[in-house]
N, C-alpha and C positions, 0 to 999 in steps of 0.2 A: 764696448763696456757693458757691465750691468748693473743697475737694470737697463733694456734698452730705452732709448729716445726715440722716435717717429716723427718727422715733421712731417704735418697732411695742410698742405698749402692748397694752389690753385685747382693742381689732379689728385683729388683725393683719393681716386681708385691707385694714382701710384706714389704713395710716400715717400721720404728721403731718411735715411738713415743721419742720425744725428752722429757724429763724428770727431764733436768737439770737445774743448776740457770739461769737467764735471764741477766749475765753478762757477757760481749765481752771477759772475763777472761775465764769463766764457759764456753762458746759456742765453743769457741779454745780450751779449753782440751779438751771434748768431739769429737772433729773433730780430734785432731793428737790422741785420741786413737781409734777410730774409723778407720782413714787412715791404722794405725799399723795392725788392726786385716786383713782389706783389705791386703794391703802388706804382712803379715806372710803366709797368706789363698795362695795366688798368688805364693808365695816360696815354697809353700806345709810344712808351718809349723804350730805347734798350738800355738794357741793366746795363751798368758802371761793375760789373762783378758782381760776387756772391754767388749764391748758386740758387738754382732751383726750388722752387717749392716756398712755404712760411716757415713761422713759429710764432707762438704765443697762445693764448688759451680764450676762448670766446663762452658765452651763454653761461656764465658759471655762475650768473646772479649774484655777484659780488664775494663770491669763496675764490682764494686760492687755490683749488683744486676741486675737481668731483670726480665722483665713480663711473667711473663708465663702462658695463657690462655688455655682455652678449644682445640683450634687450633691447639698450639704447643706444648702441653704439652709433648705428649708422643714421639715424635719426638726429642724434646731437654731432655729432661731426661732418660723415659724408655727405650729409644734407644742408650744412649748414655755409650760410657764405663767408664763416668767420675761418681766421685761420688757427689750426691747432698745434699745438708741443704736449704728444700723448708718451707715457712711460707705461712700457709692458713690464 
């Protein structure tokens, strides 16, 4: 769909295409199963399903969204230990 969705979970040199319905319902399940697969990996256990990677949005200092340019991209994301849900 577009715009696109990116999930940059644990390999953030390889994102996962987002795939899902385009409803704040659909975008939240995909994020708490996505989180879970993070958090099971992190406990050293295996995922229950879902797939690869995260979703959700980390460092945004309390906004529901920020810009994220050429400049800071890799900085606030690639770098970061949080997981993201980024729209191109």
């Amino acid at each position: 769909g577009f715009p696109s969705i990116k999930i940059f979970g644990n390999n953030k040199r390889s994102p996962t295409d987002y795939q899902g319905g385009r409803t704040a319902d659909a975008i939240v399940e995909q994020a708490l199963n996505q989180l879970r697969t993070i958090a099971n990996e992190r406990l050293g256990k295996r995922s229950g399903g879902g797939g690869g990677g995260s979703s959700g949005g980390g460092g945004s200092g309390g906004k529901d969204a920020i810009e994220l340019t050429d400049s800071n991209f890799d900085s606030t994301v690639i770098d970061s230990e949080d997981a993201w849900l980024v729209e191109f």
